[in-house]
C-alpha positions as CSV (number, residue, x, y, z in Angstrom):
1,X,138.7,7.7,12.7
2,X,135.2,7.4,12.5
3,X,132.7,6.6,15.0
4,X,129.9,3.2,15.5
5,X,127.7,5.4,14.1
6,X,129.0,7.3,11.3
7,X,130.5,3.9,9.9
8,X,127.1,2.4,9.8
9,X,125.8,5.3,8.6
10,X,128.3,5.0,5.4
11,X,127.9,1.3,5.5
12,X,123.6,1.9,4.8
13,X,124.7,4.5,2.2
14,X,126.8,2.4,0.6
15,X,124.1,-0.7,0.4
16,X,121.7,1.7,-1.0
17,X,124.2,2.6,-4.3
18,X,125.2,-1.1,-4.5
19,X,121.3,-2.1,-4.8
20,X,120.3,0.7,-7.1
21,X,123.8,0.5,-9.5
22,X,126.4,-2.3,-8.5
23,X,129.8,-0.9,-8.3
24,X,132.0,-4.0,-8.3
25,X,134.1,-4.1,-11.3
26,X,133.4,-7.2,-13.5
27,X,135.8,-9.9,-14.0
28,X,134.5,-11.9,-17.5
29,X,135.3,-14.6,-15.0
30,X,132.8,-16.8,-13.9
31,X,133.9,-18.1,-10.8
32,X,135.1,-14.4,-9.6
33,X,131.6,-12.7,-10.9
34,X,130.0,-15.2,-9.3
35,X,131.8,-14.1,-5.8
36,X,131.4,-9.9,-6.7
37,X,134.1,-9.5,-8.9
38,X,136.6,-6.9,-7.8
39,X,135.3,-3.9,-5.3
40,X,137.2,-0.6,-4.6
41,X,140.1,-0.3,-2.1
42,X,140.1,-4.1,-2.3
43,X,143.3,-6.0,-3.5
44,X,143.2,-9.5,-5.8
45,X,146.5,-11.5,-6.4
46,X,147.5,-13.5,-9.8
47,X,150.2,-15.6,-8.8
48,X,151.5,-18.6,-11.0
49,X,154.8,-19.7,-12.8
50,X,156.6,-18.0,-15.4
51,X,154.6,-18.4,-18.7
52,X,151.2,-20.1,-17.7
53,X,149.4,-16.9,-18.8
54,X,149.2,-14.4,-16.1
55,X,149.2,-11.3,-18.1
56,X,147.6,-12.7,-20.5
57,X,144.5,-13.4,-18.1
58,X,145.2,-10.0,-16.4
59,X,144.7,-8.4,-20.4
60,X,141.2,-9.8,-20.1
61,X,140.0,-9.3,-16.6
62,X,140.9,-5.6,-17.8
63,X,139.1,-6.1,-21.0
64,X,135.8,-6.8,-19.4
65,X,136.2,-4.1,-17.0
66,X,136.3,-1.6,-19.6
67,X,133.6,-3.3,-21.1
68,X,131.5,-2.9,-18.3
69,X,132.5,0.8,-17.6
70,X,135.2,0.8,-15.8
71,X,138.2,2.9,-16.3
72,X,141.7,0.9,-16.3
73,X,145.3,1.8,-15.4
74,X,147.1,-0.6,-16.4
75,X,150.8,-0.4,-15.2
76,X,153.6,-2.1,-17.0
77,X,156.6,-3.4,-16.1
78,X,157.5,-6.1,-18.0
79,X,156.0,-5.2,-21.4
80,X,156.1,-1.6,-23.5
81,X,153.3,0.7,-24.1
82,X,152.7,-1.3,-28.3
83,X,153.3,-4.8,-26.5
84,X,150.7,-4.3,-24.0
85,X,148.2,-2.6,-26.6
86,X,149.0,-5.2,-29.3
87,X,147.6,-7.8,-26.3
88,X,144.0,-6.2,-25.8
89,X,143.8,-5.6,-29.5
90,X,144.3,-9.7,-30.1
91,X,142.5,-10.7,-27.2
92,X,139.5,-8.5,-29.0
93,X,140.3,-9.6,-32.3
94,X,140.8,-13.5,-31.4
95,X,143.4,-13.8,-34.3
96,X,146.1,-16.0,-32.6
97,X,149.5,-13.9,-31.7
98,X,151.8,-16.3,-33.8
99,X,150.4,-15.0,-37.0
100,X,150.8,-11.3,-35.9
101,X,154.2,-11.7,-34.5
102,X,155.5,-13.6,-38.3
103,X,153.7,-11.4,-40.3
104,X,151.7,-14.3,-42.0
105,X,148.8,-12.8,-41.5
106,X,145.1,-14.2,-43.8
107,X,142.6,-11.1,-44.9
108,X,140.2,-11.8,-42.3
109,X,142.7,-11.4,-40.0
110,X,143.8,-8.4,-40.9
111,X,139.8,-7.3,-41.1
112,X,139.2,-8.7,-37.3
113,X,142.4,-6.4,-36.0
114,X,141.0,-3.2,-37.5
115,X,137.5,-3.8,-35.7
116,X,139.7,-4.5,-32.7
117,X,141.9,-1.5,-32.5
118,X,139.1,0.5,-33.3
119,X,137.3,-1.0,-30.4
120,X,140.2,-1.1,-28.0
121,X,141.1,2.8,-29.0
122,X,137.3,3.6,-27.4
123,X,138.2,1.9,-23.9
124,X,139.1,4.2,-21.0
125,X,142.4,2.2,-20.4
126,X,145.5,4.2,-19.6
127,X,148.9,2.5,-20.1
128,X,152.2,3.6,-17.9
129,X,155.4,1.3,-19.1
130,X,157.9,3.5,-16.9
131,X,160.4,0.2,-16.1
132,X,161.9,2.6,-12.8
133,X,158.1,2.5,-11.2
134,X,158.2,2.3,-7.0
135,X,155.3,1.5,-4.9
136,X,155.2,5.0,-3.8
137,X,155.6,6.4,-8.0
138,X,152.4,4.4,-8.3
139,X,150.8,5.5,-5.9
140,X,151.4,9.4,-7.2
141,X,150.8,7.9,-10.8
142,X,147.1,6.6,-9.6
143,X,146.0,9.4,-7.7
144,X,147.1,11.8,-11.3
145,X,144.9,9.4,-13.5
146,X,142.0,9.1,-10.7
147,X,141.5,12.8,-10.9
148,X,141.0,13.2,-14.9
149,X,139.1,10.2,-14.6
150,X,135.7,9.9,-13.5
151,X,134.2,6.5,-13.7
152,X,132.6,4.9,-11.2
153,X,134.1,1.8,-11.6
154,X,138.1,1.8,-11.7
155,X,140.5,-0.7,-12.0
156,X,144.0,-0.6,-10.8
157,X,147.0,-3.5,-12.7
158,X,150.2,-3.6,-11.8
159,X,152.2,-6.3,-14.4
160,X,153.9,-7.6,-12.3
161,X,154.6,-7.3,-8.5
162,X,158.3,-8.3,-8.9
163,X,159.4,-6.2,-11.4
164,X,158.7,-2.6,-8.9
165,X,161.9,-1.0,-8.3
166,X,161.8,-1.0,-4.7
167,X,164.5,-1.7,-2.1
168,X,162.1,-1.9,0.7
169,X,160.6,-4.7,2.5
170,X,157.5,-6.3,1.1
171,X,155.4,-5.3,3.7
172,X,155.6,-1.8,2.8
173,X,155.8,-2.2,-0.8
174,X,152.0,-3.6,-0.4
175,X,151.4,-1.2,2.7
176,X,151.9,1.6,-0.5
177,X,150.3,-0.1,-3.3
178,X,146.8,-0.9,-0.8
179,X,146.7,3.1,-0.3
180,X,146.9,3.4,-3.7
181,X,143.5,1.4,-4.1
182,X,142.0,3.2,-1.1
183,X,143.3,6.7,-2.1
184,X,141.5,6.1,-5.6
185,X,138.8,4.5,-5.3
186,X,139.9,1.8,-7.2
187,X,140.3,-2.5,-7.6
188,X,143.8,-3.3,-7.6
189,X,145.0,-6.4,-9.6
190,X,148.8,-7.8,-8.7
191,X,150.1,-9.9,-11.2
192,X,152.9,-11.8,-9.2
193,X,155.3,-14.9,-10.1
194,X,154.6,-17.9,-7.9
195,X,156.6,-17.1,-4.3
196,X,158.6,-20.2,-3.0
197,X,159.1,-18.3,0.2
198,X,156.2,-18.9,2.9
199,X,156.9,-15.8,4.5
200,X,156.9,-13.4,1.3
201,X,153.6,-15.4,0.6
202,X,152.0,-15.2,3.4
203,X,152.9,-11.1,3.9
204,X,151.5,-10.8,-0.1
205,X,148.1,-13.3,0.3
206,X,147.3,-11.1,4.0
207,X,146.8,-7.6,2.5
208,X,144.3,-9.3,-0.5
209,X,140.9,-9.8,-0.5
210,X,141.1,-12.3,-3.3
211,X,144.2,-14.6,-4.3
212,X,144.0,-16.4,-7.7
213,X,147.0,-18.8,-8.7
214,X,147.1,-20.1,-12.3
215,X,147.7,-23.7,-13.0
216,X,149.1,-25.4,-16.3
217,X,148.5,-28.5,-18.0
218,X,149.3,-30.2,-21.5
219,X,145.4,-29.4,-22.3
220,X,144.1,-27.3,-20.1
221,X,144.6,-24.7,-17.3
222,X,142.9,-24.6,-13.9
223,X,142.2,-20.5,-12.4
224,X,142.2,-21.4,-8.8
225,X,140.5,-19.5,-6.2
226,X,142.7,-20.5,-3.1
227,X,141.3,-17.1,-0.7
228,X,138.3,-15.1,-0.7
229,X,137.1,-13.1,2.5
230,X,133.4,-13.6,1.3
231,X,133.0,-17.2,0.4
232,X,134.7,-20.8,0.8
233,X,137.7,-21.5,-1.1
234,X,139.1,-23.4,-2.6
235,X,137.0,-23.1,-6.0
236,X,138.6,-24.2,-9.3
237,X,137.6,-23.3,-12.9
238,X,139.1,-25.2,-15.8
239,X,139.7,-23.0,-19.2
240,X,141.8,-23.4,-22.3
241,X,144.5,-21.1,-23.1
242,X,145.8,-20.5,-26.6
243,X,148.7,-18.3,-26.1
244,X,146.7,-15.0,-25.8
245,X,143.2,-15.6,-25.1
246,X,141.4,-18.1,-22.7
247,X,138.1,-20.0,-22.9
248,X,136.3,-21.8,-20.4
249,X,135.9,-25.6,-20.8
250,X,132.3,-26.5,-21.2
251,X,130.6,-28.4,-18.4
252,X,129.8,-32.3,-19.0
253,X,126.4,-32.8,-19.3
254,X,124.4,-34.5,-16.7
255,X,123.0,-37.3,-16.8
256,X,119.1,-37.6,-16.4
């Protein structure tokens, strides 16, 4: 509990360190930079079908974060420890992930995935793949990796929402994964399949700051920013997805 005055008082102080060293944690995303990325304690949803690209566009929300000194944990679920490191090392290398997974893989691309491991080996990106993880194990697990690490910027991922192996009610499922963000300091990311059911929707899109779903097309995919606390949704942004990385589709040009 705090009083008027001490909140404001933490509110100033906190203005002052945004002015002199932003702490938002960067998104490589233009539409979310453009709205402040992700903050501490704050909570941004990735909803979409199975296979559109969620983690895929989690891998490089993460990947900029790190490039822009934050520290990630990145929590797995779905994915081992060598498939989720293999992911930022082709995202970094931009060889396409059919090659790697055959084996038919040209000298430069073998060249471009040394750079990139050596590159991704430097991030400050911790990796959990425990598949028996509960809300509250995270919430333990965060707090351990927050106190060894001391970046301003951290970024919390949790790959994906569905996959925790909880037999409580959603409500406090996110009730425990918020405290995690709060206790640490930290952004939190949920990657989530698309939810059919209003209610389970509306409990998951009322504890987040930011929801994002991701749309699919024959050509292209559309990141949609359906709910932002600061600014008007709905924005869309169109990008191209090649099976591991995406790029945004350039704007037409306008006519004079």
């Amino acid at each position: 509990m705090a009083s008027a005055k001490a909140a404001v008082k933490q509110l100033f102080s906190s203005l002052d360190d945004r002015f002199r060293d932003p702490t938002w944690v960067h998104t490589g995303t233009p539409m979310l930079d453009r709205t402040g990325g992700l903050h501490a304690g704050e909570v941004m949803v990735l909803a979409g079908y199975p296979g559109v690209g969620k983690t895929s566009l989690a891998i490089s929300i993460a990947r900029h974060a790190t490039m822009h000194g934050a520290a990630v944990l990145w929590l797995s679920l779905a994915e081992t420890v060598v498939q989720t490191a293999e992911r930022f090392v082709l995202q970094e290398s931009g060889v396409r992930p059919l090659p790697l997974r055959t084996g038919m893989l040209q000298r430069q691309d073998m060249t471009a995935l040394t750079y990139a491991a050596a590159t991704v080996s430097k991030c400050t990106l911790q990796i959990e793949d425990r598949v028996d993880l509960t809300a509250a194990a995270i919430r333990e697990c965060a707090r351990s990796w927050r106190e060894s690490e001391t970046a301003d910027r951290a970024l919390i991922v949790v790959d994906y929402l569905q996959l925790l192996a909880d037999d409580c009610a959603n409500a406090a499922i996110l009730s425990s994964l918020l405290g995690a963000a709060k206790d640490t300091r930290a952004a939190l990311l949920l990657v989530s399949q698309h939810l059919a059911d209003a209610r389970d929707r509306a409990t998951l899109e009322s504890v987040a700051t930011t929801v994002v779903y991701l749309r699919a097309d024959i050509h292209t995919h559309e990141i949609v920013l359906a709910k932002h606390r600061c600014c008007q949704t709905p924005q869309n942004e169109l990008v191209v997805f090649d099976g591991s990385m995406f790029t945004a589709v350039p704007e037409a040009p306008t006519g004079t």
